[in-house]
C-alpha positions as a Markdown table, in Angstrom:
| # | Residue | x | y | z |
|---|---|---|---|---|
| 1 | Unk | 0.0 | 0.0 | 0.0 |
| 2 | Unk | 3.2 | 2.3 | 0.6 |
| 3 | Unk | 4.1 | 1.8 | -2.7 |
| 4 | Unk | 0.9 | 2.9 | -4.6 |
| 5 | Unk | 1.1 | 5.6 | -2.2 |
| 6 | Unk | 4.6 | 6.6 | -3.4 |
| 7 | Unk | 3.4 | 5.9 | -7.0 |
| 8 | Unk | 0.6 | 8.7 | -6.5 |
| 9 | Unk | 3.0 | 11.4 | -4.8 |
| 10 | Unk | 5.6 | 11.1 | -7.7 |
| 11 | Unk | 2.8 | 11.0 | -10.2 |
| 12 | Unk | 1.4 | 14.2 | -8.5 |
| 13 | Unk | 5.1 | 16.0 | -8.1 |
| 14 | Unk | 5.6 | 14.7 | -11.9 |
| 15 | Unk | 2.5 | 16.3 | -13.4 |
| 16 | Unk | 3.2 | 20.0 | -11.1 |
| 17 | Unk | 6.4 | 20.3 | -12.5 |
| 18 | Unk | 4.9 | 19.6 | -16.1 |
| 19 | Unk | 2.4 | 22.2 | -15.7 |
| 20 | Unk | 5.3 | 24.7 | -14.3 |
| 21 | Unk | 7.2 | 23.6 | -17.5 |
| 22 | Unk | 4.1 | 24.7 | -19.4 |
| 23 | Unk | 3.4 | 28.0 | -17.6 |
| 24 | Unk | 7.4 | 28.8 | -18.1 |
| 25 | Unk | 7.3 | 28.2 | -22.0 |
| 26 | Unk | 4.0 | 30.8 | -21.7 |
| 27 | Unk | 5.4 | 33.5 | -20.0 |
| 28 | Unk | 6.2 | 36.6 | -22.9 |
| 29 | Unk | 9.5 | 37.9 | -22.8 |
| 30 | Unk | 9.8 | 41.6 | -23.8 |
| 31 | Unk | 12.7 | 44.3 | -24.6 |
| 32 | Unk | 12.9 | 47.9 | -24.6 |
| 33 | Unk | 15.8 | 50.2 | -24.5 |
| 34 | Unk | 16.3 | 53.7 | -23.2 |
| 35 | Unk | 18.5 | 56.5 | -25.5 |
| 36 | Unk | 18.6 | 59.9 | -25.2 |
| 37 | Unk | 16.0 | 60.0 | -22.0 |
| 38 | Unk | 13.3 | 58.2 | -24.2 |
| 39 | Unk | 11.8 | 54.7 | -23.9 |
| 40 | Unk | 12.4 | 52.4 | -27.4 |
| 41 | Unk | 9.7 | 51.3 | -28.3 |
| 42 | Unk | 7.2 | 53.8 | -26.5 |
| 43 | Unk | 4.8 | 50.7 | -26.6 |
| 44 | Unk | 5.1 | 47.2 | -25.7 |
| 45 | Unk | 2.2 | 44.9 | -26.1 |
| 46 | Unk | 1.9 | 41.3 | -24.4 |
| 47 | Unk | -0.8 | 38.9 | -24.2 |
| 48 | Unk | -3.4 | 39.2 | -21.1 |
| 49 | Unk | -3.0 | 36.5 | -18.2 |
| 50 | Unk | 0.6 | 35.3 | -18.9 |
| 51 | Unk | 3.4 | 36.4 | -16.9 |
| 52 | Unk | 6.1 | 38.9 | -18.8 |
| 53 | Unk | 9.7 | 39.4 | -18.4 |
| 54 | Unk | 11.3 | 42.2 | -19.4 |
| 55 | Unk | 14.7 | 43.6 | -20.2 |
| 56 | Unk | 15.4 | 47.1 | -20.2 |
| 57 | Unk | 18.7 | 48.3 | -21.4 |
| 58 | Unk | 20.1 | 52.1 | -20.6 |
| 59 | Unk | 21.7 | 53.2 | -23.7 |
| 60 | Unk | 22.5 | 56.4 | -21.7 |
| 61 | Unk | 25.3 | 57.3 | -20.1 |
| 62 | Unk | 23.8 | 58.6 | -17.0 |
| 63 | Unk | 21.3 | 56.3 | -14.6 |
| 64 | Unk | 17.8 | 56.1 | -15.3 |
| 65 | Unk | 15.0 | 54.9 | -13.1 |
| 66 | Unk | 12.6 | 52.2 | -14.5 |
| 67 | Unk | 9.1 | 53.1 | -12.3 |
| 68 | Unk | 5.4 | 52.1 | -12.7 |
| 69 | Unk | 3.0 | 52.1 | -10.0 |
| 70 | Unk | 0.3 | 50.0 | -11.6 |
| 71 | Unk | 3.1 | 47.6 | -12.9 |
| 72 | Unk | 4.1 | 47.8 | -9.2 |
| 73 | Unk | 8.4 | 48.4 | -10.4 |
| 74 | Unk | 10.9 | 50.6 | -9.5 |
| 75 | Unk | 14.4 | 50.1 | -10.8 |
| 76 | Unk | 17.6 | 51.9 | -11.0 |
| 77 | Unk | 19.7 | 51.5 | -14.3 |
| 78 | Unk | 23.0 | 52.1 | -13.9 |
| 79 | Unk | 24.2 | 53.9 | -17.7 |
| 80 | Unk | 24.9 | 51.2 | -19.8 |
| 81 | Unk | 23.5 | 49.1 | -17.9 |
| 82 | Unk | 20.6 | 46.6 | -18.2 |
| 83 | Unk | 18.1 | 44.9 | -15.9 |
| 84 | Unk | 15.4 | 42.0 | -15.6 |
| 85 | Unk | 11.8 | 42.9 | -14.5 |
| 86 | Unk | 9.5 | 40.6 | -13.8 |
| 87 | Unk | 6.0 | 41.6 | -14.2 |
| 88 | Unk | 2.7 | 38.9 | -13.2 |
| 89 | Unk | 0.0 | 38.2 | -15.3 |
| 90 | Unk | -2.2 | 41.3 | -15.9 |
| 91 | Unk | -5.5 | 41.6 | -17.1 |
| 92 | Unk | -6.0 | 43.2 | -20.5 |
| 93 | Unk | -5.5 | 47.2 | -20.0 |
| 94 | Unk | -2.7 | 50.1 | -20.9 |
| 95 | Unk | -0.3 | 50.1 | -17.9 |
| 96 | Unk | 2.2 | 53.4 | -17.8 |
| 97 | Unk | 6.0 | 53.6 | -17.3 |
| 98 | Unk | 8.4 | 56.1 | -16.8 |
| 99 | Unk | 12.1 | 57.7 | -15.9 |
| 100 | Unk | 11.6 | 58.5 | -12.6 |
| 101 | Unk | 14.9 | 61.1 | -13.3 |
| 102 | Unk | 13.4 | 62.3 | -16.9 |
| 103 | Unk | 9.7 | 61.6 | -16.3 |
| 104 | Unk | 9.2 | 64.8 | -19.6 |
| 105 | Unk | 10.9 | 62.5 | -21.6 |
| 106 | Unk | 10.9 | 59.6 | -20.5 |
| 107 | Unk | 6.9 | 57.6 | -20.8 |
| 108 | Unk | 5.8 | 54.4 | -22.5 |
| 109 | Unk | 2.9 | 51.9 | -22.0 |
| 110 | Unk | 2.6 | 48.4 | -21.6 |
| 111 | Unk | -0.7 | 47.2 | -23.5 |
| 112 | Unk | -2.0 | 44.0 | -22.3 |
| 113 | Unk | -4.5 | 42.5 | -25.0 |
């Protein structure tokens, strides 16, 4: 009886970590740049309900702040630098980020479809 037990608790761990192998190849990976205190594209589009990473690379010399509040990020980008954001699954909508440090220039939107 152990062993059908055991048989069921592997099947179960087996078929979790299928479904998280599913969600993973799901998730929308995005990429936008900053140059000259502007966002490149302005607009990124993803699909609704799936999780999104994105990179964000500062062409700029000079740091630059990655910030949304409905996205619920704030990031530093050191000049030339890069970073990984990690955004969870939104419903369909426009969501607004900015440069915190050149918020005149610096604006784009995230449109969930």
């Amino acid at each position: 009886m152990m062993k059908f037990g055991a048989k069921l608790v592997g099947g179960a761990f087996l078929g979790a970590a299928l479904l998280a192998g599913s969600a993973l190849a799901e998730d929308a990976s995005l990429s936008l740049s900053i140059k000259d205190h502007r966002f490149s594209p302005a607009e990124i589009r993803a699909p609704a309900n799936t999780a999104i990473t994105l990179t964000v690379k500062n062409l700029d010399k000079t740091p630059e702040e990655f910030e949304s509040k409905p996205l619920r990020v704030e990031k530093v980008i050191a000049g030339g630098g890069e970073t990984t954001v990690h955004i969870h699954p939104l419903s369909p909508g426009k969501y607004r980020f900015f440069g915190d440090y050149h918020e005149a220039t610096a604006e784009g939107f995230l449109i969930v479809e």
